[in-house]
VOGU-3710 file (C-alpha; in Angstrom, 3 decimals, decimal comma):
1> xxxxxxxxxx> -13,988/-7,529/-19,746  -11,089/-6,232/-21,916  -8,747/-9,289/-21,262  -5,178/-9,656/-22,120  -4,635/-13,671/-23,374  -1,326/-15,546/-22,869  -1,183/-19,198/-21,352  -1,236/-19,208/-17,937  2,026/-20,499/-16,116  2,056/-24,059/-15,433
11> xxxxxxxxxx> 3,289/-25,205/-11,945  2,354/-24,992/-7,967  -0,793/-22,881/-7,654  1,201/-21,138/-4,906  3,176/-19,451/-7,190  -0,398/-17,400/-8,159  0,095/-16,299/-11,995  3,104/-13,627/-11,590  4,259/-13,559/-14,977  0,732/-13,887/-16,711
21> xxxxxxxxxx> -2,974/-12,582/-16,102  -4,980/-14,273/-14,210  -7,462/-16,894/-16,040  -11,189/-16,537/-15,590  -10,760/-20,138/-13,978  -8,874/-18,266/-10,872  -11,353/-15,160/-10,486  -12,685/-14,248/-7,203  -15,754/-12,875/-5,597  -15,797/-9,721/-3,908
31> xxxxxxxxxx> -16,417/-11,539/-0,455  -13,240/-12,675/-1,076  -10,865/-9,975/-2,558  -12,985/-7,176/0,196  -10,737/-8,625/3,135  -7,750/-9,482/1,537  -7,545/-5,954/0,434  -8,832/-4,491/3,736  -6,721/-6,387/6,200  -3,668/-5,100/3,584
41> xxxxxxxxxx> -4,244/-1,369/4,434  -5,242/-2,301/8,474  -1,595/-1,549/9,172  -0,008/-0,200/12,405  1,923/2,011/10,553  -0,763/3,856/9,176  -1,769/4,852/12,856  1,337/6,663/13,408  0,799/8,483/10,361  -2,798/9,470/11,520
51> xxxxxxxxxx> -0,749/10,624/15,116  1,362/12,852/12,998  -1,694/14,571/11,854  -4,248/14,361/14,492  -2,521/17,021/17,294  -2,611/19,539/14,961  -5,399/20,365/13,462  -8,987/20,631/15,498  -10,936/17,674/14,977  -14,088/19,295/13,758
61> xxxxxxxxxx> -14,327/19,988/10,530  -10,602/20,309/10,210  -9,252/17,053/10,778  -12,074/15,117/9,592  -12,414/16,583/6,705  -8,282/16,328/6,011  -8,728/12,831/6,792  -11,898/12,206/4,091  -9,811/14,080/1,786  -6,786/12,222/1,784
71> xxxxxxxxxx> -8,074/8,942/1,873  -10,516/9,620/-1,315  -7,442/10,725/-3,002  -5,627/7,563/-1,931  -8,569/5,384/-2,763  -9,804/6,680/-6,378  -6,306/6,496/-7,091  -6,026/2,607/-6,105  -9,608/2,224/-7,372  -8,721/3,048/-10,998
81> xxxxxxxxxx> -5,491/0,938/-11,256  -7,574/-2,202/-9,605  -10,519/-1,188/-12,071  -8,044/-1,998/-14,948  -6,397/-4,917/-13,494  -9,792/-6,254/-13,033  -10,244/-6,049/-16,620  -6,677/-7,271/-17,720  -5,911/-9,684/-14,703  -2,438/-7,921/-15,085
91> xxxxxxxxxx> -0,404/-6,699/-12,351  1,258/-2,980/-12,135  4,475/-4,480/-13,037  2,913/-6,060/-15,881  1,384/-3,339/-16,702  4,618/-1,067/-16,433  5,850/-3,035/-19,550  4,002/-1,292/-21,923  4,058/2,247/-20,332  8,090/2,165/-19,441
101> xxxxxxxxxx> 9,052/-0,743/-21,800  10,086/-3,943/-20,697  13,863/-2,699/-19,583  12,443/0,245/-17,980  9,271/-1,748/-16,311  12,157/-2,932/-14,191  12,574/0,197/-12,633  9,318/-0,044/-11,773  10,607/-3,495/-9,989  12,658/-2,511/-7,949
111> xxxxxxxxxx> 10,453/1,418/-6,246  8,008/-0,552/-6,054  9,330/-3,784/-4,529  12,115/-2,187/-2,172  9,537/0,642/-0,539  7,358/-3,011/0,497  10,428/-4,214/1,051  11,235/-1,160/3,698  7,861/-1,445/5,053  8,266/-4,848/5,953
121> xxxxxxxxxx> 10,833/-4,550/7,580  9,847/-1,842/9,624  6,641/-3,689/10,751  9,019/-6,500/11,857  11,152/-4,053/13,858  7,941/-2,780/15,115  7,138/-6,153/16,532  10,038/-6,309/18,854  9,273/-2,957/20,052  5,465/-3,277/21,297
131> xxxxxxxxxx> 7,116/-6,360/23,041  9,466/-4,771/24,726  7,051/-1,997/25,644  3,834/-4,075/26,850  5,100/-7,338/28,071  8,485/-6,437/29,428  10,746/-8,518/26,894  14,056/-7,738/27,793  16,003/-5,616/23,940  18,611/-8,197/24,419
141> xxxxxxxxxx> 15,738/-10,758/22,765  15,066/-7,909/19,908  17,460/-9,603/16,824  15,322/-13,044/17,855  11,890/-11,703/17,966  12,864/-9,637/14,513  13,782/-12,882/12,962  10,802/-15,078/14,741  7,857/-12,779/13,062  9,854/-11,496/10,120
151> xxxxxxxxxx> 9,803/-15,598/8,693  6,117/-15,968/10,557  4,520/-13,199/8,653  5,599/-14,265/5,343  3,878/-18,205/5,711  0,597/-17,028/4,463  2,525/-15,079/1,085  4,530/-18,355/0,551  1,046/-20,196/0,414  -0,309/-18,050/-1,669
161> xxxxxxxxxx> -3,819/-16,264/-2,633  -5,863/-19,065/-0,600  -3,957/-19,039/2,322  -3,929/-14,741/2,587  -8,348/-15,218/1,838  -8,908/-17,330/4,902  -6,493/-15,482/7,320  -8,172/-12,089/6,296  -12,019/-13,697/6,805  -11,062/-14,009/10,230
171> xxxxxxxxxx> -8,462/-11,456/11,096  -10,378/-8,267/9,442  -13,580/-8,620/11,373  -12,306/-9,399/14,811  -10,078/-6,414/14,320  -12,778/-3,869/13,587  -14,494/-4,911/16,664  -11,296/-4,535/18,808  -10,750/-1,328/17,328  -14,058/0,219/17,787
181> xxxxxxxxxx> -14,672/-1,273/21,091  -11,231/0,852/21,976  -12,393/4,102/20,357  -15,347/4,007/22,042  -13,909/3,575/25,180  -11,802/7,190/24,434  -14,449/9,042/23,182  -15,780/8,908/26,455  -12,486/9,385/28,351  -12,538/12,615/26,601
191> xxxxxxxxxx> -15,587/13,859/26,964  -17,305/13,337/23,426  -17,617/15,501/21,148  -16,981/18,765/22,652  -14,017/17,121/24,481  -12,192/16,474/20,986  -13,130/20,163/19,912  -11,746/21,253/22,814  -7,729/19,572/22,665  -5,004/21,671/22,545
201> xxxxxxxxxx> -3,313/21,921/19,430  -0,036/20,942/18,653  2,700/21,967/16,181  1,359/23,501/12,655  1,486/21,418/9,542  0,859/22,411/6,784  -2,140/21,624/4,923  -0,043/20,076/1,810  2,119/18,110/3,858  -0,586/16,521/6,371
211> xxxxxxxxxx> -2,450/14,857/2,600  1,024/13,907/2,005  1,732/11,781/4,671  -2,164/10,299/4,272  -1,837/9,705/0,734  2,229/8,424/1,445  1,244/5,628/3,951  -0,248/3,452/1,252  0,654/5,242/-2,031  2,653/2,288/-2,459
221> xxxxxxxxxx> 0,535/-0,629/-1,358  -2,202/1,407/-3,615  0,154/1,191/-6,461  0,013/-3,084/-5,984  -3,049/-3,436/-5,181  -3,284/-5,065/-9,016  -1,400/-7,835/-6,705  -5,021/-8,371/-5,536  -7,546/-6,578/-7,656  -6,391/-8,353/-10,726
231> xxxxxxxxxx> -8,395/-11,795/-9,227  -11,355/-9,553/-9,544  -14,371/-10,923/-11,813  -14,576/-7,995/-13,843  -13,250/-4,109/-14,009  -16,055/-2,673/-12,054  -15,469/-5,754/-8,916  -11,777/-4,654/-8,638  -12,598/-1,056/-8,889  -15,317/-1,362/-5,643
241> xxxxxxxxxx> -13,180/-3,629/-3,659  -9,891/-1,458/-4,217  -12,223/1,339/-3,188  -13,676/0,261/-0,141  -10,397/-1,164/1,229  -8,221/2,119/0,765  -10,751/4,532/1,208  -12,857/3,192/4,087  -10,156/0,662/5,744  -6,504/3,391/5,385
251> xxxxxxxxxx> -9,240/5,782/6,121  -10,519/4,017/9,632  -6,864/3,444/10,701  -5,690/6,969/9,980  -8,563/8,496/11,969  -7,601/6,024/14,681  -4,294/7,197/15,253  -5,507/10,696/14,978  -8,380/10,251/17,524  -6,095/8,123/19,725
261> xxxxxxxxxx> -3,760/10,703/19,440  -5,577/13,736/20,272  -6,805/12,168/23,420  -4,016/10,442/25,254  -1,328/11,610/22,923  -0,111/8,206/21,815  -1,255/7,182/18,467  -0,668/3,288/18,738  -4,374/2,132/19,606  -2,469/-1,105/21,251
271> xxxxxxxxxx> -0,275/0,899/23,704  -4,049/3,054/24,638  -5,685/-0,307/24,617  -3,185/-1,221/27,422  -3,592/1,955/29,184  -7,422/1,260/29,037  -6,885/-2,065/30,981  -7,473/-4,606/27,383  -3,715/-5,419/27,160  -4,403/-9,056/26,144
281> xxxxxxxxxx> -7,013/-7,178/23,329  -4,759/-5,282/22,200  -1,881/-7,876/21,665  -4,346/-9,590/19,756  -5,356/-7,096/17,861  -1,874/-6,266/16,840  -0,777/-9,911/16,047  -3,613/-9,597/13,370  -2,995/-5,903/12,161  0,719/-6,962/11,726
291> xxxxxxxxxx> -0,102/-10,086/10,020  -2,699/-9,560/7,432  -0,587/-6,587/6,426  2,989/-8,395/6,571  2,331/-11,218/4,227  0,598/-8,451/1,705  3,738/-6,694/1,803  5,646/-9,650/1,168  3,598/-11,148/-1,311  3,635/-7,669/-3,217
301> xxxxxxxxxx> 7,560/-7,706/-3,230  7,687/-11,234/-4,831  5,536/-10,061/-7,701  7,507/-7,473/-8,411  10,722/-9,568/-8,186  9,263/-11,998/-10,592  8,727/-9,347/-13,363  11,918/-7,977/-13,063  13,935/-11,148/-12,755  11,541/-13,077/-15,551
311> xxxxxxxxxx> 10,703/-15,995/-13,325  7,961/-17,630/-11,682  9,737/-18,415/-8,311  7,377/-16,111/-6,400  7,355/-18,688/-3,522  11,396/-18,413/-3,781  11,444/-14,209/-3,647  8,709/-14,389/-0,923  11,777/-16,313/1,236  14,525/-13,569/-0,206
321> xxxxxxxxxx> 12,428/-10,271/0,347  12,241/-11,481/3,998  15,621/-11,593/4,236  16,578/-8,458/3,157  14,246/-7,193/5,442  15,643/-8,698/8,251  18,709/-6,943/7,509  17,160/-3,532/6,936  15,333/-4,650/10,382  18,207/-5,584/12,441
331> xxxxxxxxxx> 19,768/-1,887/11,034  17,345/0,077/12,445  14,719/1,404/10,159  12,284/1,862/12,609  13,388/5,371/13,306  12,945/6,664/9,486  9,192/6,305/9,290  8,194/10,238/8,606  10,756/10,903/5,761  10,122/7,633/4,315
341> xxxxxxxxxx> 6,244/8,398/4,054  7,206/11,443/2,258  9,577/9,380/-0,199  6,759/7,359/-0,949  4,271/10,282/-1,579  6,163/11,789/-3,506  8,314/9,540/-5,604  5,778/6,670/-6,616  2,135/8,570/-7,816  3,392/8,855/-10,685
351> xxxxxxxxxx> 3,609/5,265/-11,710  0,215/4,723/-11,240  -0,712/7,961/-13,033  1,281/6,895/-16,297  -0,105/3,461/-16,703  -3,692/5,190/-16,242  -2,692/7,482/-19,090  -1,045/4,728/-21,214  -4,532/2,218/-20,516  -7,187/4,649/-20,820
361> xxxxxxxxxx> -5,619/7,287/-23,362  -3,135/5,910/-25,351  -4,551/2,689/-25,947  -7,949/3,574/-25,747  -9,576/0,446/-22,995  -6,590/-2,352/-23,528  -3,019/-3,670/-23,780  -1,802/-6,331/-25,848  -0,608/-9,833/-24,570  2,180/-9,933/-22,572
371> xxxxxxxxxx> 3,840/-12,088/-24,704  3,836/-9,607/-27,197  7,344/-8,396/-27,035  7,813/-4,451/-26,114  10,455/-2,102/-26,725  13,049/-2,074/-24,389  12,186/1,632/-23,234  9,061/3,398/-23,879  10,890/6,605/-23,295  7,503/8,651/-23,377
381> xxxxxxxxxx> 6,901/6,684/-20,033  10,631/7,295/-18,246  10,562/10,739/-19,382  7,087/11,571/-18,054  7,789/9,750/-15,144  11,218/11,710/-14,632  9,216/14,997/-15,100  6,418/14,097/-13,103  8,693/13,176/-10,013  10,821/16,412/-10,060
391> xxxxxxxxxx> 7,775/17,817/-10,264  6,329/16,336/-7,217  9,549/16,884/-5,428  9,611/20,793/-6,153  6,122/20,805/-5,108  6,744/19,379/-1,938  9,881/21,676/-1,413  8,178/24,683/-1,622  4,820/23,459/0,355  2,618/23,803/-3,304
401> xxxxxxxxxx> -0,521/22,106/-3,329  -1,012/18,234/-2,727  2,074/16,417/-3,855  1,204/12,859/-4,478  -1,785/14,648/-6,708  0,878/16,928/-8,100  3,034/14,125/-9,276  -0,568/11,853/-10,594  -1,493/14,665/-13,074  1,392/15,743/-14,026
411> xxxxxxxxxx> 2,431/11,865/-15,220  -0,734/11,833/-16,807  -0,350/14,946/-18,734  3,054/15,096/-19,821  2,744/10,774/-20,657  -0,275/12,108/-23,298  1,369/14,780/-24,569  4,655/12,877/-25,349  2,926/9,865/-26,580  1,044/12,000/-29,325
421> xxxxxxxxx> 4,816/13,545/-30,125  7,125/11,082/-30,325  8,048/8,221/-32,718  6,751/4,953/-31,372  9,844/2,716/-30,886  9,711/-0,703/-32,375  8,930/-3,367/-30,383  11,897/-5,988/-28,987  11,915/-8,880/-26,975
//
């Protein structure tokens, strides 16, 4: 294991090591991180972005394949950055101090914690609506149900690692079964097989954009999975668990809200679950889907709050982030979903692909301590990052190739290149 040594924080265990990697004392098996990680990407939104893509494209070999496709990417991508925080027990954000510098980590910070931030918010608004929808609650109630689960969700982050472990153990299994007992239940409303080769197609998209929106419903939460992955045993227990969650759990939700999508239109398997007579299911099955994703969101936001403010208060930003997103909630941000998966997709690859570079390349397998101070900008890292993003952007402008891979390569390349050309800046604290 290529470990990076500092003393671990002293104080309540809640706070779960923000500033500092994780001791070998505080490692965790991969019965633990698999469902913590799993029941992170089992996210409602994600169905919505599989509805997007499901109507148009046929389901054989098209949309499968599209689906397989974007997920791998999505998954390697996570994989790799929770291979190396197995190894370091760092975070991304800790992580971002020695590819951006430990000024420019914090813009780092704040993309990464206000997109969780955003999505958090959104799932609480999201809340309010299914209850409005399925059990009648009158939208006058809306500002108290938004407050009820937006504080609710967050317990489990406030808690901590242990609390998120046991809440996932049981959550993540009974989900599955809710979820395939449902999609079993439309496969035969539509006739099987043929019946799914055989729905009408909807609206074009193209190719480029339908990996976008894929890749862009957990780009983000792929980019902190470190949150997570970094309480791994070793490099190659991070790397599995990372894998298994984004690629096979994003991937199961995605093809969810395609399938549910092709066949009854509607891509939220809780409103089909009602139409199929299993209201009471489905509420539970949404309760935990909301839940186990919620205080992962959360949780992520606080670590990257720490790292940019310097302090261990997670449990303190865990209570914050949820108020900002209560705002954000009450304003309406449920109705921005599709452009903000595209933000995502496009704008935050590119982290992840520079601190590959900067791990693997640069510094050949390791970082030094995080007490070790940094420059204040390791302008090889903004200005590949810069580049990489406008990159991405143009990409996705003009409908050229896969734009969260795009904007991964190019951060890689152009991070190498300028890290072989340009003076290394002297370290500060």
């Amino acid at each position: 294991m290529t470990s990076v040594t500092e003393k671990p924080v002293t104080g309540s265990k809640a706070e779960d090591f923000p500033l500092s990697p994780v001791p070998e004392s505080a490692r965790k098996s991969m019965i633990s991180l698999a469902p913590i990680l799993a029941g992170f990407t089992l996210y409602s939104g994600t169905l919505f972005a599989g509805g997007l893509v499901g109507p148009s494209f046929q389901f054989w070999p098209d949309l499968v394949g599209i689906i397989l496709l974007g997920n791998l990417i999505l998954g390697l991508y996570a994989a790799f950055l929770g291979y190396i925080a197995g190894e370091t027990g760092l975070t991304t954000v800790l992580m971002a101090r020695f590819s951006f510098g430990s000024v420019g980590s914090r813009w780092v910070d704040f993309i990464l914690g206000f997109t969780q931030i955003g999505w958090y918010a959104w799932g609480s608004a999201l809340m309010a609506q299914l209850l409005n929808n399925l059990a009648g609650v009158p939208e006058s109630w809306n500002w108290f149900i938004i407050l009820f689960f937006t504080y609710g969700f967050c317990s489990t982050a406030y808690f901590g690692y242990k609390a998120m472990d046991w809440l996932s153990r049981i959550a993540v299994p009974a989900m599955v079964v809710l979820m395939v007992w449902s999609l079993s239940i439309a496969a035969g409303d539509v006739g099987g097989f043929a019946g799914l080769q055989a729905a009408e197609l909807g609206d074009p998209l193209p190719l480029s954009a339908a990996i976008t929106i894929i890749v862009g419903t957990f780009v983000s939460g792929g980019t902190q999975a470190t949150n997570w992955s970094r309480f791994a045993k070793s490099g190659k227990a991070g790397f599995i668990a990372t894998l298994i969650a984004f690629f096979l759990g994003n991937g199961f939700l995605i093809f969810s809200g395609a399938f549910c999508a092709k066949v009854y239109g509607e891509p939220d398997i809780v409103q089909v679950m009602a139409t199929q007579g299993l209201l009471i299911w489905g509420l539970i099955l949404f309760f935990f889907n909301m839940w186990t994703t919620q205080d992962n969101t959360i949780y992520a936001f606080s670590i990257a709050g720490s790292n940019m403010f310097r302090t261990n208060k997670r449990t303190l930003l865990v209570l914050g982030g949820a108020t900002f997103a209560l705002v954000l909630a009450w304003g309406g941000i449920y109705e921005m979903l599709v452009q903000y998966l595209i933000l995502l997709g496009t704008f935050i690859p590119p982290i992840g692909g520079i601190i590959m570079a900067d791990y693997w390349i640069n510094r050949r397998g390791t970082f030094p301590a995080v007490s070790e101070p940094q420059p204040a900008f390791n302008w090889a890292g903004v200005i590949a990052y810069v580049a990489a993003s406008a990159i991405a952007y143009f990409t996705n402008q003009i409908g050229w190739g896969i734009v969260p891979i795009n904007g991964i390569l190019s951060a890689l390349v152009i991070y190498t290149v300028l890290t072989q050309v340009m003076p290394t800046t002297q370290s500060q604290s």
